[in-house]
C-alpha positions as CSV (number, residue, x, y, z in Angstrom):
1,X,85.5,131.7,153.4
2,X,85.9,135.6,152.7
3,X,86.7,136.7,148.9
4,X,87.7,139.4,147.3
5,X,85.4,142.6,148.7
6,X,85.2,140.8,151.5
7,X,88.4,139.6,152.6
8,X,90.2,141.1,155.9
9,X,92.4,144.2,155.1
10,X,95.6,143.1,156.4
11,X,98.9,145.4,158.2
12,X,101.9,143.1,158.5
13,X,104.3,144.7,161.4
14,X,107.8,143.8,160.4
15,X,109.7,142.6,157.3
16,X,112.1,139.8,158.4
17,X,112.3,136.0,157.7
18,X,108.9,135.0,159.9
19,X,107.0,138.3,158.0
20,X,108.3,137.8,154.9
21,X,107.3,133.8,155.1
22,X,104.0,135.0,156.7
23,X,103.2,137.2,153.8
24,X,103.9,134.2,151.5
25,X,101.7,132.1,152.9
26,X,99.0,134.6,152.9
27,X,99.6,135.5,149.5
28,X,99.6,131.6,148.5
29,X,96.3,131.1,149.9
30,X,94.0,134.0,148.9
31,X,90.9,131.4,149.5
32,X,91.7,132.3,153.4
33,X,90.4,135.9,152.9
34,X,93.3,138.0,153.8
35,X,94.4,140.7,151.7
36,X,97.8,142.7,152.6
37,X,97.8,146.3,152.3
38,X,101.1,146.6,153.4
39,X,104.0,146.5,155.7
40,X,105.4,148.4,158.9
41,X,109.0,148.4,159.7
42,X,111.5,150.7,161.5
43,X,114.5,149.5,159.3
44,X,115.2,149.8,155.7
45,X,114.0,147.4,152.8
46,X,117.4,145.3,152.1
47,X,118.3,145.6,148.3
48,X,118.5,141.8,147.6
49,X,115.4,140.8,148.5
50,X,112.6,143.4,148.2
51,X,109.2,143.0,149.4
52,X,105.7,142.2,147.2
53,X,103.7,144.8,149.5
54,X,104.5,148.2,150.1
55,X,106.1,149.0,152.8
56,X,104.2,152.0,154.1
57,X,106.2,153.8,157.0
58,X,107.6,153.1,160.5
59,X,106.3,151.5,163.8
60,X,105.6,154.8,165.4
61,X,103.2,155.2,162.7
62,X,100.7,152.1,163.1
63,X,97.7,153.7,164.5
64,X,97.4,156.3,162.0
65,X,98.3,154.1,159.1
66,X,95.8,151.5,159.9
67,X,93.4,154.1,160.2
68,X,93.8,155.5,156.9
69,X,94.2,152.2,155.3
70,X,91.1,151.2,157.0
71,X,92.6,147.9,158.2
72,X,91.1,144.8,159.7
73,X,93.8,143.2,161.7
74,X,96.9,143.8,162.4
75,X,99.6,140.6,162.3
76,X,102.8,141.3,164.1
77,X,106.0,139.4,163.1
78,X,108.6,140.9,164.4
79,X,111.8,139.4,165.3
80,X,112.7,138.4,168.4
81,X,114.8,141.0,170.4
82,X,115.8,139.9,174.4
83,X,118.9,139.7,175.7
């Protein structure tokens, strides 16, 4: 069980229904030692339903964002996008 200074820095890719329900589960169970430091998207953040991490630039961007924010893992929960 990781804590606090010890938990896993976090980058969620995406911001739709399966991220946003991700990051709600992570956020409702802190005892699992995650901690988000924020979220990657290409698309905007819709007005109606904004999200409780920052969202902190675009998909082209992940390796040098997860540098700088000294990540741990990267989760991605994008949506599906065949056909």
């Amino acid at each position: 069980m990781r804590r606090g200074a010890f938990a896993d820095r976090v980058l969620i890719v995406g911001m739709g229904p399966f991220a946003r329900k991700l990051i709600s589960e992570i956020d409702a169970h802190p005892h699992l030692g995650y901690h988000i430091v924020g979220v990657l998207d290409d698309g905007p953040v819709p007005d109606h339903t904004p999200l409780p991490h920052a969202l902190l630039g675009p998909l082209e961007d992940l390796f040098q964002i997860a540098k700088t924010a000294r990540v741990d893992r990267v989760i991605v929960a994008l949506r599906e996008r065949r056909g």
